[in-house]
N, C-alpha and C positions, 0 to 999 in steps of 0.2 A: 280647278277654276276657282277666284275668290269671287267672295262672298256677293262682293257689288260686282262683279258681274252678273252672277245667277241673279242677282235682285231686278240688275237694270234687266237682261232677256228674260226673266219670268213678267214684267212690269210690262213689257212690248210685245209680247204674244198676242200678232193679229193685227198688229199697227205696221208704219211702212218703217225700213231699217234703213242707212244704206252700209254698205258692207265693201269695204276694200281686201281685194285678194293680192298676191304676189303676182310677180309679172304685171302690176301694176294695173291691174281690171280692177274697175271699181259696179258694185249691181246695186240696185235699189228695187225692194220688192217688199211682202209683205211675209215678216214672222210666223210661221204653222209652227215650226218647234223645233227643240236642241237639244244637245245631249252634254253628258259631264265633260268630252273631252272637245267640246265646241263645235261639231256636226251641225249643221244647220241647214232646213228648208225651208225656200221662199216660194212662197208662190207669186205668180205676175210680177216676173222677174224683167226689169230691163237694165240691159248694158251700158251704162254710159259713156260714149267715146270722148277723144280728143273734139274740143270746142262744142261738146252738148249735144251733139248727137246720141240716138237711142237705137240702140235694138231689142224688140221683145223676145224673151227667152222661155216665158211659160212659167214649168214648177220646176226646182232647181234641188239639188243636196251639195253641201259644200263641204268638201273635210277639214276638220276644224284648224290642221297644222296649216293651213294655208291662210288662212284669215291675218290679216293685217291691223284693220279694225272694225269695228260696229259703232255705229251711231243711230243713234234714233232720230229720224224727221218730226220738225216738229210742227203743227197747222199753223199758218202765219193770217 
């Protein structure tokens, strides 16, 4: 993993993310923690569908080959 990424998920640990997976899932929850090979769990995880629909999913682990990308929400 480079550098700035460790910096940006050490930097959001406990803020909300959102996180695009493969197969085209995108979650939005909040950072608990990661690991070197990009593992991650969110807790108060929801699913965001086609046209903004939500499913709540709880606390989530996500293995890291599947991540597409991370972004951090930011309060507006």
């Amino acid at each position: 993993m480079s550098e700035t990424a460790h910096k940006m998920l050490e930097e959001n640990i406990g803020n909300i993310v959102l996180i695009k997976i493969k197969d085209d899932i995108t979650l939005r929850g909040k950072l608990r923690s990661y690991d070197q090979h990009l593992n991650i769990v969110l807790d108060d995880v929801e699913e965001i569908g086609e046209g903004g629909s939500t499913r709540k999913l709880g606390t989530v682990v996500i293995r890291g080959d599947t991540v597409v990308f991370i972004s951090p929400i930011t309060e507006q």
